[in-house]
C-alpha positions in Angstrom: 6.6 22.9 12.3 2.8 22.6 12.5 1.3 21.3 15.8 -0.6 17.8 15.5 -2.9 15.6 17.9 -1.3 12.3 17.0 1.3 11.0 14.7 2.4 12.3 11.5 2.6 8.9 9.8 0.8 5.8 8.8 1.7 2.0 7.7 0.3 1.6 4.4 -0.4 -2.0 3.1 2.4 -4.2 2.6 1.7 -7.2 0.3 -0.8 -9.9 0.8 0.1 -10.9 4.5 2.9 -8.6 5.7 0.8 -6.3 7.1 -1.9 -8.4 7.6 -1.7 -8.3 11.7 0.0 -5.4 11.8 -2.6 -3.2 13.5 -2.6 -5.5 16.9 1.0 -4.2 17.1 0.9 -0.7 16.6 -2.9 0.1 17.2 -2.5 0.8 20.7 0.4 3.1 20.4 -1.9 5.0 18.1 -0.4 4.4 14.6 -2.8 3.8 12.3 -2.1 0.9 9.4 -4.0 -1.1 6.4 -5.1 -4.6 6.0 -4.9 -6.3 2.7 -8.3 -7.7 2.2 -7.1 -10.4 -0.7 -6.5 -13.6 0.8 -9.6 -15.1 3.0 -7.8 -18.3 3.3 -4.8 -16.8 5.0 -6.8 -14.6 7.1 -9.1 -17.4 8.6 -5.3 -18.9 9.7 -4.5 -15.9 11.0 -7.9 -15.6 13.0 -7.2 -19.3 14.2 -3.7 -18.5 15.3 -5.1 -15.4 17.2 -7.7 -17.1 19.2 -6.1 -19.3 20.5 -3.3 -16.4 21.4 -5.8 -14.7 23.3 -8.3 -17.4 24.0 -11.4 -16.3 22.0 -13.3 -19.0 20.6 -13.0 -20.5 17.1 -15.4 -22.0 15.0 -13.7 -22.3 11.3 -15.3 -21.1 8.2 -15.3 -23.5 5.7 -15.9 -23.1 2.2 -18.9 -24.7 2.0 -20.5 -22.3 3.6 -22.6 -19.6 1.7 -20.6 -16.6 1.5 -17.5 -18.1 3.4 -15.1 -15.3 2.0 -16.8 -12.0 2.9 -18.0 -14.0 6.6 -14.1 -14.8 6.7 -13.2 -11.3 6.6 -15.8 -10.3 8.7 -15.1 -12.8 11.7 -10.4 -12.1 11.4 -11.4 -7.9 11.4 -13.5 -8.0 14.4 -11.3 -10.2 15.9 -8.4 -7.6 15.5 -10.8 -5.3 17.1 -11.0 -7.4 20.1 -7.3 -7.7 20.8 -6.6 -4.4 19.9 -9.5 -3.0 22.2 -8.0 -5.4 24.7 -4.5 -4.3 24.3 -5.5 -0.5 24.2 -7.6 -1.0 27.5 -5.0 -2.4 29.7 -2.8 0.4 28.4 -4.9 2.7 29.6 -4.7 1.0 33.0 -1.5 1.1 33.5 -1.0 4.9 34.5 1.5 5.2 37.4 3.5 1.7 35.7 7.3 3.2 35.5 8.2 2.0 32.0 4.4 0.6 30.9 3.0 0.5 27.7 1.6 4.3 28.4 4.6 5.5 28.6 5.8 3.7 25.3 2.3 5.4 23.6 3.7 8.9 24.7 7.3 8.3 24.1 6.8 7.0 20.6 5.0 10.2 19.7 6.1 13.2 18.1 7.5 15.9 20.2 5.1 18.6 18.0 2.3 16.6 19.6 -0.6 18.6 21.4 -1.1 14.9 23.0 2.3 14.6 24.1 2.0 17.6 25.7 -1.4 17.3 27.2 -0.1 14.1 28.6 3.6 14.3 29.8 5.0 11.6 31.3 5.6 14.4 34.7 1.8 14.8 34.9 2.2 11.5 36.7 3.7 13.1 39.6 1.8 16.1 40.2 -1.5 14.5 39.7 -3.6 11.4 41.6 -3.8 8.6 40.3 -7.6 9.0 40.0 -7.1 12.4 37.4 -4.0 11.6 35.6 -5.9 8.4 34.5 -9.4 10.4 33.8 -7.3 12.5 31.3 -5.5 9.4 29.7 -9.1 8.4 28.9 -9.9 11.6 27.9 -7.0 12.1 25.2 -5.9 8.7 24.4 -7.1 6.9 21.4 -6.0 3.9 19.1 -5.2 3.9 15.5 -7.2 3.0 13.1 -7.2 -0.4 11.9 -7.9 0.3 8.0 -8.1 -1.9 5.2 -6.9 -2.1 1.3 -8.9 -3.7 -1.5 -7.3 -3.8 -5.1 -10.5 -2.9 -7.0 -9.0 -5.0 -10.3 -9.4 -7.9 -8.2 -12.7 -8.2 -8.5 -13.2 -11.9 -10.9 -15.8 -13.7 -11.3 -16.3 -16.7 -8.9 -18.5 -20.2 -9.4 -21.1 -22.8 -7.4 -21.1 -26.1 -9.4 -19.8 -24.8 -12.8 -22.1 -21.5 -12.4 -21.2 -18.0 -12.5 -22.3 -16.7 -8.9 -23.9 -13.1 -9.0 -21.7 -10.1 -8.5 -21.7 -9.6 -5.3 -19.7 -12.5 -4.9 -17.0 -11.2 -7.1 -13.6 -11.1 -5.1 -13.7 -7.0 -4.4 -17.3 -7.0 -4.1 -17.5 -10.2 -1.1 -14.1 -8.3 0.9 -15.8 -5.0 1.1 -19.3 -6.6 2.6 -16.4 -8.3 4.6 -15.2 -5.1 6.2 -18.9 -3.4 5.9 -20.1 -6.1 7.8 -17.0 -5.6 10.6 -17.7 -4.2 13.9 -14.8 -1.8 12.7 -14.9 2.0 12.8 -11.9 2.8 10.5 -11.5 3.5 6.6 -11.4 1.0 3.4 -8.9 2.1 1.1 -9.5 1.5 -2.3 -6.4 1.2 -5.3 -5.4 0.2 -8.1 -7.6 2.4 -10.3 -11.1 3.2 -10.8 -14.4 0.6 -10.6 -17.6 2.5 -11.2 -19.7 -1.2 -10.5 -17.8 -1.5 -7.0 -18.1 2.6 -5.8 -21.7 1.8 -6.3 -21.7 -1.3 -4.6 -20.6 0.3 -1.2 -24.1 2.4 -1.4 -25.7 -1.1 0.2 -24.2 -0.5 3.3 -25.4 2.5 5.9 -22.0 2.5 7.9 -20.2 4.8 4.8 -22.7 6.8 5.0 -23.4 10.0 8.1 -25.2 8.6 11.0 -27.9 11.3 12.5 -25.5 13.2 14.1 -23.1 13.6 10.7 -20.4 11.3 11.8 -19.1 8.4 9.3 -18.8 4.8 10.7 -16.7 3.7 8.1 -15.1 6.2 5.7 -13.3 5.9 2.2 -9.8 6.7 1.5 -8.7 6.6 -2.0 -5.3 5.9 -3.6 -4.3 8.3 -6.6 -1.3 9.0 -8.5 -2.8 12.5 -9.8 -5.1 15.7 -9.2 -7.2 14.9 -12.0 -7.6 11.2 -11.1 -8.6 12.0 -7.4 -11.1 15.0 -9.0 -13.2 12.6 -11.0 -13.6 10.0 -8.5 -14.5 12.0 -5.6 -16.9 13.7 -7.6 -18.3 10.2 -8.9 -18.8 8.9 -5.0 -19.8 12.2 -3.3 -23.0 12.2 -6.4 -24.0 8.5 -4.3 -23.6 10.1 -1.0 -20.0 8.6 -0.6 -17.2 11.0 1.1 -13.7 10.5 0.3 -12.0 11.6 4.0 -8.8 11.1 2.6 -6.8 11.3 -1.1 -3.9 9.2 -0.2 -1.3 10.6 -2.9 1.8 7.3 -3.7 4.8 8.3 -5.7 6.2 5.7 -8.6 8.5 4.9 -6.1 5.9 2.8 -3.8 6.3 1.7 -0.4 6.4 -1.5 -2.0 4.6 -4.3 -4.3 2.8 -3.0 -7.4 3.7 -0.1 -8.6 1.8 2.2 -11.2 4.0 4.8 -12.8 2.5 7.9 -14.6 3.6 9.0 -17.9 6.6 10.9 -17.2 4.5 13.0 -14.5 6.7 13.3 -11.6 5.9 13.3 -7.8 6.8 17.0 -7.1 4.8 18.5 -10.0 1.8 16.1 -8.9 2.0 17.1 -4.8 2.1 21.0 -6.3 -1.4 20.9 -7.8 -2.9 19.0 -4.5 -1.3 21.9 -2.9 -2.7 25.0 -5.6 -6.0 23.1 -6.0 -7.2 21.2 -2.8 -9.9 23.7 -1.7 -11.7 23.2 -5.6 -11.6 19.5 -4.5 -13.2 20.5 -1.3 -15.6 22.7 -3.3 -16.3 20.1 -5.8 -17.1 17.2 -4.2 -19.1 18.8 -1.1 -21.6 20.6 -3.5 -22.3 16.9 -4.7 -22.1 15.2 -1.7 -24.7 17.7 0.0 -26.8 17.1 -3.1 -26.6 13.4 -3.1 -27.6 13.2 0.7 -30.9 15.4 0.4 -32.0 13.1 -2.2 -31.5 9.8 -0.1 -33.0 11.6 2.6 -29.7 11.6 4.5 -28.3 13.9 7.6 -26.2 16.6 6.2 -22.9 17.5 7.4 -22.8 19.5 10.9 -19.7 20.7 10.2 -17.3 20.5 6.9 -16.5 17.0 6.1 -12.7 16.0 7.1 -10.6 16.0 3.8 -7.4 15.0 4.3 -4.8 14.4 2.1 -1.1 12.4 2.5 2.0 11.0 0.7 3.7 8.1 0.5 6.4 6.2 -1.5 10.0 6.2 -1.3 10.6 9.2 2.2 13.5 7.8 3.6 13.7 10.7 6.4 13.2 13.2 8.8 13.7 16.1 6.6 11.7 14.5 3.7 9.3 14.1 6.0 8.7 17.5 7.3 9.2 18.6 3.6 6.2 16.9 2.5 4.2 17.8 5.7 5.1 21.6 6.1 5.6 22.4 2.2 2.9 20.3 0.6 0.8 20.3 3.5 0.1 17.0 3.8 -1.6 15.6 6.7 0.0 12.2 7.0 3.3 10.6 5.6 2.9 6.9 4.7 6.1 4.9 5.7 6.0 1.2 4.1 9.1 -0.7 3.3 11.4 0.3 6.2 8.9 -1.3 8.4 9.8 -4.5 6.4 13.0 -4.5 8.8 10.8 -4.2 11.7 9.5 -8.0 13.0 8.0 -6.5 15.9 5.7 -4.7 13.3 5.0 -6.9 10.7 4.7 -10.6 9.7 7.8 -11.5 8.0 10.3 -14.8 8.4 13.5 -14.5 9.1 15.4 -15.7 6.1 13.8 -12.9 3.8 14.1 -9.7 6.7 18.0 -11.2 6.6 17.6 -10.7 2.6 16.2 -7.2 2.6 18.8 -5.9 5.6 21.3 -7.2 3.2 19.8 -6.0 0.0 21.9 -3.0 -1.9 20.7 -0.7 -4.7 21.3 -3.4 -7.7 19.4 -6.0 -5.7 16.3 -4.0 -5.8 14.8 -4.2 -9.1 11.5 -3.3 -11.1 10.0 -6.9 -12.3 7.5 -8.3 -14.2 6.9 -10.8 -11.4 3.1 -9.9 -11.2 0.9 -12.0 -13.4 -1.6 -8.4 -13.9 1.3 -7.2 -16.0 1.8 -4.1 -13.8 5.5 -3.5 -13.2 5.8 -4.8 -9.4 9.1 -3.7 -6.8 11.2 -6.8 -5.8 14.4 -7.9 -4.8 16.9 -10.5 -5.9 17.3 -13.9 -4.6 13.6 -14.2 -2.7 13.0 -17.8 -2.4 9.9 -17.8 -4.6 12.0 -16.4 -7.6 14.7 -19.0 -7.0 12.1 -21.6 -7.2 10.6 -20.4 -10.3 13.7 -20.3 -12.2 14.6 -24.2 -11.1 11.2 -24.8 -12.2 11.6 -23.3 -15.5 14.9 -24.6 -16.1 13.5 -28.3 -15.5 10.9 -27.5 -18.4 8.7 -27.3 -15.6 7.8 -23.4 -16.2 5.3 -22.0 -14.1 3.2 -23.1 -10.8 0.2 -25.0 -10.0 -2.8 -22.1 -9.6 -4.1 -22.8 -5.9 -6.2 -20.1 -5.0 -6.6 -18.3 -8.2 -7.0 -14.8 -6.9 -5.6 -13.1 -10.0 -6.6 -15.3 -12.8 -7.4 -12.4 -15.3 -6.0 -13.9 -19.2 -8.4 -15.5 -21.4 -5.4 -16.0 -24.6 -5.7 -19.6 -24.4 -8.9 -20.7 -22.5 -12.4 -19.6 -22.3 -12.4 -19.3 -18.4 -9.4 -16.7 -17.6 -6.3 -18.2 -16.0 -3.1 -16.9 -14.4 -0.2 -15.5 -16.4 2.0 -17.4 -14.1 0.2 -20.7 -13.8 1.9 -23.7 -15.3 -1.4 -23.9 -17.6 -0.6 -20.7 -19.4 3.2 -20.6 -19.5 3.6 -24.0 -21.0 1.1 -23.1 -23.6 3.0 -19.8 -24.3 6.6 -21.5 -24.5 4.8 -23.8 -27.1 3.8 -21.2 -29.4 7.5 -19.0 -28.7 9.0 -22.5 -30.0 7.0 -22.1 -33.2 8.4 -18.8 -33.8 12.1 -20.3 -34.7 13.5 -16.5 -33.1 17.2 -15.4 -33.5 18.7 -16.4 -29.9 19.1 -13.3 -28.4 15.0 -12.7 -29.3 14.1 -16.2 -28.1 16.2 -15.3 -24.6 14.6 -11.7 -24.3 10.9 -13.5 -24.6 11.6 -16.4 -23.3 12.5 -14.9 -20.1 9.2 -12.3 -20.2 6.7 -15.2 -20.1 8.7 -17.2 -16.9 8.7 -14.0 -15.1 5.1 -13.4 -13.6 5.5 -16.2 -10.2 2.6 -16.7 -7.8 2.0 -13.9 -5.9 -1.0 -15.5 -4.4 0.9 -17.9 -2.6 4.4 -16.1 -2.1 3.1 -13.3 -0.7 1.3 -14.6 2.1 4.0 -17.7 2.6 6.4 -14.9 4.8 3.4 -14.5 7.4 2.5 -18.3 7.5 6.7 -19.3 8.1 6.9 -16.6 10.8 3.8 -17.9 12.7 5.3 -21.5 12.8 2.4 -22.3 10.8 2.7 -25.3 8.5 3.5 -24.8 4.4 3.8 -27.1 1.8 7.0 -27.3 0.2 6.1 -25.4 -3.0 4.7 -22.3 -1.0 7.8 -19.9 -1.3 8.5 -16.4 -0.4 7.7 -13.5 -3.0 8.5 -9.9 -0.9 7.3 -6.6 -2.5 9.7 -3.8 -0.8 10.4 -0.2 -2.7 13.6 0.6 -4.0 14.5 3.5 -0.7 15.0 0.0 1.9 18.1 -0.5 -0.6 19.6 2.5 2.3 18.3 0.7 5.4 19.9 -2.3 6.6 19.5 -2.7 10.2 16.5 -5.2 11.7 15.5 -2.6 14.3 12.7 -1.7 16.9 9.4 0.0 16.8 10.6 2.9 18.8 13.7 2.9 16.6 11.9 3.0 13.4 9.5 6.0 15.3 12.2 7.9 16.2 13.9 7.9 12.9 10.9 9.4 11.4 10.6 12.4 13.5 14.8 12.7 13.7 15.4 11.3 17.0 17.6 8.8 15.4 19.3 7.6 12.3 19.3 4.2 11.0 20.2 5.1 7.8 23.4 3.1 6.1 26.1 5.4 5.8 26.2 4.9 2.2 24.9 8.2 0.0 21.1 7.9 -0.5 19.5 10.1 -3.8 16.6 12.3 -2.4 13.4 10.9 -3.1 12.3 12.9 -6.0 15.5 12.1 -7.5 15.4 8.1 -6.7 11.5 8.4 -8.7 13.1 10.4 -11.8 15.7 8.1 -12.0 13.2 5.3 -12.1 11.1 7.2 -14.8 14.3 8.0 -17.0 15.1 4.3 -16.8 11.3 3.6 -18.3 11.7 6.4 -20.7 15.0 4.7 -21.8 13.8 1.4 -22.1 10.7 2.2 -24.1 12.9 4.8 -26.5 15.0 1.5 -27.2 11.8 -0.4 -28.0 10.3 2.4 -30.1 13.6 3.1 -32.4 13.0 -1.1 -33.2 9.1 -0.2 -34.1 9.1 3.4 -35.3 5.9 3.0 -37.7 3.9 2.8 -33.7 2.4 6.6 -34.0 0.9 5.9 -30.9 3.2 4.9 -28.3 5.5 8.2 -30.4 2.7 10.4 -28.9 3.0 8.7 -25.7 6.6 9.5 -25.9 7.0 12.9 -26.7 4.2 13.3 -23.9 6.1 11.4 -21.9 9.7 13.3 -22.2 8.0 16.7 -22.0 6.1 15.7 -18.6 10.0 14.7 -17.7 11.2 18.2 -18.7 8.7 20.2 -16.7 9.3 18.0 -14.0 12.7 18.9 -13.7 12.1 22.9 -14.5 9.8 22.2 -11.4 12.4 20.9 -9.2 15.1 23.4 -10.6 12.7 26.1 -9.2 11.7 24.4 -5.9 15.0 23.9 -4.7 16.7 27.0 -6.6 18.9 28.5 -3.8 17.8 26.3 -1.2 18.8 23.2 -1.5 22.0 22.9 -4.2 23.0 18.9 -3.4 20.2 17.9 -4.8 20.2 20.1 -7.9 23.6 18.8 -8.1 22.5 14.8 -7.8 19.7 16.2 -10.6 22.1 17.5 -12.8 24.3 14.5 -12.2 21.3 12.0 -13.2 20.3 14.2 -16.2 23.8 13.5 -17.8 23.5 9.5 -17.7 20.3 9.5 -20.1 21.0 11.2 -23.5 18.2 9.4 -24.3 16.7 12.4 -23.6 17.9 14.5 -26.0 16.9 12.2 -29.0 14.7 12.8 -31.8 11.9 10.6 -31.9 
């Protein structure tokens, strides 16, 4: 087991507003966690409801002012900064409390930690006051209060009818938001590649090495392969940009949308990071050192930091190490257990109750997101219940409120949301017109209800457990990952902590598939699903390449896993062998 400073985890963005104040919990105990940057009206309630928490003062930010989103942004992160700097400081000063918040810091770490061990709790009683409390300055530090922008979400906004210029599209106003923060941290960027955006963030110094090399505010991207992470962190290191960290998410996510690969599975993908991260080091630092000499920029004392984690779907200790000692990743993310952990996140009660509750058939891969990218769910959420009532009542669809992911222009000049009342009326029109079989009319009739409001729903959780006021219509959409299907218990911080690192297990006692397995079986349950399409369609050429692609990335993924755990680890060869025989699917001819 390696030796580490800190923890061996992170938080990774959860939703709209789950995780939105989740760094003023766990900041000061040094766990680092992410910031969804979507929704500027729920953060300026947010930012009311903590001023007045901690008595900072509060002047609201209306949208009549110029550039209200990116100065909302700007005004709720430094005012995270502030409590969190507030928090961590009278941590720090309470030494020689019995039972303090320091000694929750060191407990709560792992027991490979050089700074547990630099810091032990019986240092207290063989040093004064005075150096025990010079070293806790010395050693301790916060995590890092990062933030996520979805680069798709990056429309178009208007003044008076007028198309605005581009900074003031969505992505482009949240990241001045965060540049403009008083934050030292990193701004994680997903949901695929935006060449306008990456050069975007070359307006603003703090991503790029001060005089003395360091980075004020660094880049972490999301990426689902080698190839993927490769090509961008080439692209931004030619502008000067360094990528600190590849954060690597299996098609099992920690939650919300998910963006599968084509067949390529999570082992396979973690194996070439492995074989191939010093070429990505290699790479992107011969353009990087380039791009700085030609703005005139300070080169790089030392090598830049690359680091590179995993997330999606680790359910364990052992998982854990596996990914950190075998793959050597630096960091594990852990997302949808903490959705059973109040003290952590911003979540109402009735909807933790649903998720504690929730069994394997409860979670389920939907079509509930209006970008039509398959997005994790479970059953029974209040904003699902409400959109089938709706749709029932001939009422399909919801009014479009704050119109962050208005993207489809099928019906209207100016693009509107998939599950707006606008667009889904219009579609059931035109489905009427069609005169389909039943069982046809059911199947597509069902496809267009599906997308609900994720603009509203998921922030609504946050608002309900603040006691803030919602309208009646704003329900509850919640984006967990398939793996909380095995955790039902509402538990602690510290008990969540000490799961991870095997201090504990909170695990149900019912049998959980390993996480590569879970993600193949959600791959052979896409593979199926298209096969069944395909064999209705067979003159598509195209989506037959994509197939036999798709079933021979499958194959080598499982050759891969038959080697990797070849006399090592024969239950889950077993559970892959069992999972193999439930899809002959995959022994059809296409």
């Amino acid at each position: 087991m390696r030796i580490i400073k800190g923890h061996s985890f992170h938080i990774p963005v959860l939703g709209v507003g789950y995780s939105i104040d989740t760094p003023i919990n766990v900041a000061p105990f040094g766990i680092s966690s992410v910031i969804s940057l979507v929704d500027d009206s729920l953060m300026e309630k947010m930012r009311e409801f903590y001023c007045e928490k901690f008595d900072i003062p509060f002047k609201a930010i209306s949208k009549k002012v110029d550039d209200f989103r990116a100065k909302r942004i700007t005004s709720y992160l430094n005012v995270v900064e502030e409590i969190v700097e507030r928090k961590f400081d009278e941590l720090k000063k309470s030494v020689l409390n019995t039972g303090s918040e320091l000694d929750k810091y060191l407990d709560l770490l792992p027991d490979t930690s050089s700074l547990k061990n630099k810091l032990n709790l019986g240092e207290k009683g063989r040093k004064t006051a005075e150096d025990f409390s010079k070293r806790v300055k010395e050693f301790l530090f916060p995590g890092s209060i990062d933030v996520n922008i979805m680069t798709k979400l990056d429309q178009v906004n208007q003044k008076d009818g007028v198309d605005l210029p581009i900074e003031y599209n969505d992505a482009h106003a949240a990241l001045r938001g965060f540049a403009n923060s008083k934050l030292s941290s990193s701004l994680v960027l997903s949901a695929g590649m935006s060449p306008r955006l990456y050069s975007y963030i070359e307006n603003f110094e703090d991503f790029f090495p001060d005089e003395k090399g360091l980075i004020k505010k660094k880049i972490i991207l999301k990426v689902s392969d080698f190839r993927s992470a490769l090509v961008q962190g080439k692209m931004l290191a030619a502008k000067g940009l360094w990528i600190s960290e590849y954060r690597i998410e299996s098609g099992v996510n920690c939650g919300g949308h998910a963006f599968p690969t084509n067949g390529v599975l999570f082992g396979p993908i973690l194996e070439e990071f492995k074989q191939n991260r010093q070429q990505l080091l290699d790479t992107c630092l011969e353009a990087y050192k380039a791009a700085l000499e030609k703005k005139s920029l300070p080169q790089p004392a030392t090598e830049p930091e690359l680091i590179v984690s995993a997330q999606g779907g680790v359910g364990n200790n052992e998982e854990h190490n596996f990914l950190l000692d075998y793959y050597n990743m630096d960091s594990v993310g852990w997302g949808s257990p903490f959705m059973l952990v109040p003290e952590v996140i911003s979540i109402d009660t009735e909807t933790m109750n649903l998720l504690a509750k929730g069994k394997e058939n409860d979670y389920y891969f939907s079509g509930l997101s209006p970008l039509g990218v398959p997005f994790n769910s479970i059953k029974g959420a209040s904003m699902s219940v409400r959109r089938l009532e709706l749709a029932a009542n001939g009422k399909a669809g919801t009014p479009c409120t704050k119109g962050f992911l208005r993207y489809n222009t099928e019906y209207t000049e100016k693009p509107i949301c998939t599950s707006s009342r606008e667009y889904q009326q219009k579609k059931l029109v035109d489905l009427q017109a069609l005169n389909l079989p039943e069982a046809e009319y059911k199947k597509a009739y069902d496809k267009i209800i599906e997308p609900e409001c994720l603009c509203v729903g998921l922030g609504a959780s946050t608002k309900i457990s603040k006691g803030m006021k919602v309208a009646e219509s704003e329900k509850v959409t919640v984006c967990p990952g398939p793996n909380l299907a095995y955790f039902s218990k509402i538990t602690s911080l510290k008990e969540m902590v000490d799961h991870i690192y095997g201090r504990t297990n909170i695990l149900d006692k019912m049998p959980r598939p390993n996480m590569f397995i879970k993600e193949m079986n959600m791959y052979l349950d896409i593979f199926k699903e298209r096969v069944e399409k395909f064999l209705n369609n067979m003159d598509d050429v195209k989506e037959k390449r994509n197939l036999e692609k798709f079933k021979k990335n499958l194959f080598d993924g499982i050759d891969y896993y038959r080697n990797l755990f070849a006399d090592k680890k024969t239950e889950i060869l077993e559970e892959l062998d069992s999972l193999i025989k439930k899809y002959p699917v995959l022994n059809k001819e296409l």
